[in-house]
C-alpha positions as CSV (number, residue, x, y, z in Angstrom):
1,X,0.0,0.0,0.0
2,X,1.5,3.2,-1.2
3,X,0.8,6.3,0.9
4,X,-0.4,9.2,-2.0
5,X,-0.5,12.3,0.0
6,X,-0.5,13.7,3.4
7,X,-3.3,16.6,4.3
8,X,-3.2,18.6,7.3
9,X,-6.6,18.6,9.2
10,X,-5.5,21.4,11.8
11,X,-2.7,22.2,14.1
12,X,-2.3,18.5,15.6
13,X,-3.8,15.9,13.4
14,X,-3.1,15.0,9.7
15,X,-5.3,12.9,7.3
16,X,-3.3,10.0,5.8
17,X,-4.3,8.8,1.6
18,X,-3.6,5.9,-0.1
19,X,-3.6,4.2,-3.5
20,X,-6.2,2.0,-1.7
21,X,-9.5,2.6,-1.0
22,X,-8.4,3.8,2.8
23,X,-7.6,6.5,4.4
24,X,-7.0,7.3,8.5
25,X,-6.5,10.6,10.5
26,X,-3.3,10.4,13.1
27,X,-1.4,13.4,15.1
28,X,1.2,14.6,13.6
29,X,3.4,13.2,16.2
30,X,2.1,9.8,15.6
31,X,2.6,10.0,11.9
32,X,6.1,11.0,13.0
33,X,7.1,8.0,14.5
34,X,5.2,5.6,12.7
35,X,7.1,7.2,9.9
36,X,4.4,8.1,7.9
37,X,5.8,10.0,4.7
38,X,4.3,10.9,1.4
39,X,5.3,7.7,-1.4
40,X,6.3,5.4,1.4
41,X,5.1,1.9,1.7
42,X,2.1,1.1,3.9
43,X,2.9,-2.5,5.0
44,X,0.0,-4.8,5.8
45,X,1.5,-5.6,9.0
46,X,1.8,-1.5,9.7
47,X,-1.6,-0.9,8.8
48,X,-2.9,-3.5,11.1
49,X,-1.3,-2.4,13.5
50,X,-2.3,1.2,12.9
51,X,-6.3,-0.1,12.8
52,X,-6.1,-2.1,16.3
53,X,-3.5,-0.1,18.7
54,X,-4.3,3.4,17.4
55,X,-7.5,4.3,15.3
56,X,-10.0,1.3,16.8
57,X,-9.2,2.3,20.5
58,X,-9.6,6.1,19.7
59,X,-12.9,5.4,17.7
60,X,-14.3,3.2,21.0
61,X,-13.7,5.9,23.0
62,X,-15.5,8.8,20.9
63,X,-18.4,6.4,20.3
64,X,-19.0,6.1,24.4
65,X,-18.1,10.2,24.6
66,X,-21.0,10.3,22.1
67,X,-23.4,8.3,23.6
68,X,-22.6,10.3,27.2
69,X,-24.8,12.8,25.3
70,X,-27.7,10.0,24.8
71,X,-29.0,6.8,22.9
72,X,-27.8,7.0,19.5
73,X,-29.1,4.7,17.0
74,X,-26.9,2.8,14.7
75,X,-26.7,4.8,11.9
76,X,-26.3,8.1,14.0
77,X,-23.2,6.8,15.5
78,X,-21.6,5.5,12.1
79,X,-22.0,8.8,10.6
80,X,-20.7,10.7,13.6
81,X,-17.5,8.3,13.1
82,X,-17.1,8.8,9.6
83,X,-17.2,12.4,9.8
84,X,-14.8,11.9,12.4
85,X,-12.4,10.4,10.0
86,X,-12.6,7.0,11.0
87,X,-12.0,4.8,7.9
88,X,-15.1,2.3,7.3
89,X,-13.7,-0.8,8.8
90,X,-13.1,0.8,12.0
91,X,-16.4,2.1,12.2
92,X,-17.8,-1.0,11.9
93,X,-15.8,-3.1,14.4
94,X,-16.6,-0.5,16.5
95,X,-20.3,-0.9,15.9
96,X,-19.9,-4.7,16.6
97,X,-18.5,-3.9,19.9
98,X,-21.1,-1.3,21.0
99,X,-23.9,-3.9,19.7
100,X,-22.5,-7.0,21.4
101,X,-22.3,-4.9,25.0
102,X,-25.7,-3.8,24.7
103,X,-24.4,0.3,24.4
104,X,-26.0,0.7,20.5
105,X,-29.4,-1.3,20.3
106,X,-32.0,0.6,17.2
107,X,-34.8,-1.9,18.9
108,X,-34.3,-0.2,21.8
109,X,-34.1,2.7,20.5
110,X,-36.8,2.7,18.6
111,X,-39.4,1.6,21.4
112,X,-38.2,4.2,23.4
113,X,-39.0,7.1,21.1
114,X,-42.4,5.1,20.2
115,X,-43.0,5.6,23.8
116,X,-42.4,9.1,24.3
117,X,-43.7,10.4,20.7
118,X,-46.7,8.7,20.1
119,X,-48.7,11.2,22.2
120,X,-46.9,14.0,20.2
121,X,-46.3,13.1,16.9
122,X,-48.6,11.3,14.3
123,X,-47.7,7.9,13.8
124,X,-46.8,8.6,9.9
125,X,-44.0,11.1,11.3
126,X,-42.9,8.7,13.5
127,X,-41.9,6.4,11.0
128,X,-40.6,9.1,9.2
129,X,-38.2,10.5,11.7
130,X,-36.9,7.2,12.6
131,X,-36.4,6.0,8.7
132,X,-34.4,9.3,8.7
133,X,-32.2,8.0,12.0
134,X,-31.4,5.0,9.9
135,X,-33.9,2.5,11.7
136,X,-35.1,-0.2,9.3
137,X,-38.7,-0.5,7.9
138,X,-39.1,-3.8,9.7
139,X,-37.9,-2.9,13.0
140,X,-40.2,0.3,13.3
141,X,-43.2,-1.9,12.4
142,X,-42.6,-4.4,14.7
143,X,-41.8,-1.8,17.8
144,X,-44.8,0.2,16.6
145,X,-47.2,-3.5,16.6
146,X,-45.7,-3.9,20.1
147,X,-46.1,-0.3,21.2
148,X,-49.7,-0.7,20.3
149,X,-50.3,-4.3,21.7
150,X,-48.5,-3.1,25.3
151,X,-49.6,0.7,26.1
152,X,-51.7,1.2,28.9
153,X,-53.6,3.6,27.0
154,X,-55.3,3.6,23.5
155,X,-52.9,4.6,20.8
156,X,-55.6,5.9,18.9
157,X,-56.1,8.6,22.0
158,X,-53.1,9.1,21.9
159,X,-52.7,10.2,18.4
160,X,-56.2,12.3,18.9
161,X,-54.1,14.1,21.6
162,X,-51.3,14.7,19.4
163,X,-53.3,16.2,16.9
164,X,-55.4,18.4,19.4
165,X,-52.1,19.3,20.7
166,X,-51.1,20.8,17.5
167,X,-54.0,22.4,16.7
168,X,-53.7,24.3,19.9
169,X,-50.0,25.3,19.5
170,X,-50.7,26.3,15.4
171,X,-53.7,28.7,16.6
172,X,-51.4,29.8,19.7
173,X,-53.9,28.2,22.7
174,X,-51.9,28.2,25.1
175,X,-52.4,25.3,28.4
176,X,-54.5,26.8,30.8
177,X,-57.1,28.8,28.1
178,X,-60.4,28.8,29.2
179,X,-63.2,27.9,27.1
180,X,-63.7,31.8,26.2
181,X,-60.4,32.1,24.7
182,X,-60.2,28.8,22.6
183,X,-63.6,30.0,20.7
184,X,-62.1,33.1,20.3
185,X,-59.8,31.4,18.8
186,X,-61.5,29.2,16.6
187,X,-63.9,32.2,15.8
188,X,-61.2,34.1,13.8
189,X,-61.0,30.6,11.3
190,X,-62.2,31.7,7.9
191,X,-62.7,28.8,5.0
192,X,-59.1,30.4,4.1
193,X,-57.4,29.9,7.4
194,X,-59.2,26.4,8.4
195,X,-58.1,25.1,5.0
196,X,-54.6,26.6,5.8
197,X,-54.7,24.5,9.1
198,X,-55.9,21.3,8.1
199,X,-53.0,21.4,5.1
200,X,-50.2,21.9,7.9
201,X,-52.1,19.5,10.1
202,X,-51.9,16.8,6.9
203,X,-48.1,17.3,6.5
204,X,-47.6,16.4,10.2
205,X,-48.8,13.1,9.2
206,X,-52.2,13.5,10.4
207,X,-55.2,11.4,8.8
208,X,-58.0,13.6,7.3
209,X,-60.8,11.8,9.3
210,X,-58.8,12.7,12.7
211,X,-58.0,16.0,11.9
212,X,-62.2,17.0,10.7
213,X,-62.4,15.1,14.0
214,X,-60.3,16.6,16.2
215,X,-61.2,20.3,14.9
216,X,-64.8,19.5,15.9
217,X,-63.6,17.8,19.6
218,X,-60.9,21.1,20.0
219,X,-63.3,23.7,19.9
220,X,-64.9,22.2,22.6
221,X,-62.2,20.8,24.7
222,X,-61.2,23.3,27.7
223,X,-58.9,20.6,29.5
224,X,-59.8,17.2,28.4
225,X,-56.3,17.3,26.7
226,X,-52.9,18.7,28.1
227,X,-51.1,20.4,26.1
228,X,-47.9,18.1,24.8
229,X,-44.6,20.2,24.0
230,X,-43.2,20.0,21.0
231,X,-41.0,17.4,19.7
């Protein structure tokens, strides 16, 4: 392996190429004594080494800095690595580590969020946000089936009280509003404005049947529904 080039990344670290499809980050006083020089030989036995004593250790310990910060799911925490500068095999020997120790689990992850969105967020955005976190089609369905089969309360309540919720926040109700203030509120609805809010209501993820629902239930709820804060 022939190393092609040498980029400084700041005042410490450099990024290392090669003719091969990898490339590392090291301090400059690493690359110093590893002897690390533009058109030098990469030996497989110095790249190895490079991957487990150097680059794999450093890589564990920014995954566990970044999870200090919270549950990360799977695909969060590879692309936080890459950007890091961590070439692809590290990243995912890393992964295999974190997933065999329990410390990166997108199940878990997944029911989790279920658990504190579904009162918030329509189910459609829900699935949404957490195709865009990297969480596979199958897993979501099967947390969301579970979710559904386990909650205490009735998901579809739940998502009525999401959707109340943000027909509240989107005509400013605040919690608390008497039942003065919330026809006041809906009072000031023209066909133009009511179309307006069942449009933004739609691209939440909201079904059409709950939202002519809920706008009907809203103008007459005082405090039948809390106030949820946004996600």
């Amino acid at each position: 392996m022939l190393i092609t080039g040498i980029e400084p990344l700041d005042k410490r670290r450099c990024k290392v190429l090669t003719d091969e499809d990898f490339a590392f980050v090291l301090y400059k006083g690493e690359a110093k004594r590893l002897g690390i020089r533009e058109n030098a030989e990469l030996s497989e036995s110095e790249r190895e080494g490079i991957i487990d004593d150097i680059l794999t250790k450093r890589a564990k310990e920014r995954a566990l800095y970044i999870l200090k910060g919270g549950d990360k799911t799977t695909e969060e925490l590879r692309k936080k690595l890459s950007d890091s500068g961590y070439p692809d095999c590290v990243t995912e020997r890393v992964l295999s580590f974190l997933s065999e120790y329990g410390l990166c689990d997108d199940r878990r992850y997944c029911s989790t969020y279920i658990s504190q969105k579904i009162g918030k967020l329509s189910e459609r955005m829900i699935r949404e946000k957490l195709r865009n976190k990297g969480i596979s089609p199958d897993i979501i369905r099967e947390c969301l089936y579970k979710a559904k089969d386990s909650s205490d309360e009735d998901i579809s309540e739940l998502q009525k009280r999401a959707c109340i919720t943000a027909i509240y926040k989107k005509l400013g109700i605040r919690t608390g509003c008497d039942q003065e203030a919330i026809s006041e509120a809906f009072a000031k609805l023209d066909e133009k404005k009511r179309a307006s809010l069942f449009a933004a209501l739609m691209r939440k993820g909201f079904g059409a049947g709950l939202i002519k629902e809920c706008l009907k239930e809203a103008d007459l709820c005082t405090d039948g529904y809390q106030l949820c804060e946004e996600a």
